[in-house]
C-alpha positions, 0 to 999 in steps of 0.5 A: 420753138422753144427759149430752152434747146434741149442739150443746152444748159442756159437760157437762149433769147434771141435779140433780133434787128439791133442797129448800131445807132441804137446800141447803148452808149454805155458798157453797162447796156451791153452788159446783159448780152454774152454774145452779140452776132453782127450779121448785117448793118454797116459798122460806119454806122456806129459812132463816138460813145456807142463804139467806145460801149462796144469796145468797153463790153468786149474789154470786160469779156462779151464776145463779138461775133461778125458776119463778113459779106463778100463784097462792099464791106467796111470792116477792114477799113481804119478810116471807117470802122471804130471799132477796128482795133478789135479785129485780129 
């Protein structure tokens, strides 16, 4: 319960229920972030300037962790993901 765990050396704060529609849409908003972990939400519904942001702040070294589900999931296709040149 506490914002220090005990072997680590930084901060942790968590950041919970950002939606891709609500992102910045700007490099700069994300900047504050080191790690951002996409568990849920669809990534169709990130669009134009806020997937540019996103792509810009890994660019510049912010880490993106996703989450796949096991079904009904938009990430590996192109059409539908704006983000998709990110992934391996």
């Amino acid at each position: 319960g506490q914002a220090w765990a005990e072997h680590h050396h930084e901060l942790i704060q968590l950041v919970p229920g950002l939606k891709p529609d609500e992102l910045p849409d700007r490099w700069m908003g994300l900047d504050c972030y080191s790690v951002i972990l996409w568990s849920n939400g669809e990534v169709d519904k990130l669009r134009g300037e806020r997937a540019d942001a996103l792509r810009n702040w890994v660019n510049r070294g912010g880490h993106l962790v996703i989450v796949l589900p096991a079904v009904s999931q938009l990430w590996t296709n192109e059409a539908s993901n704006p983000i998709f040149d990110l992934l391996p």
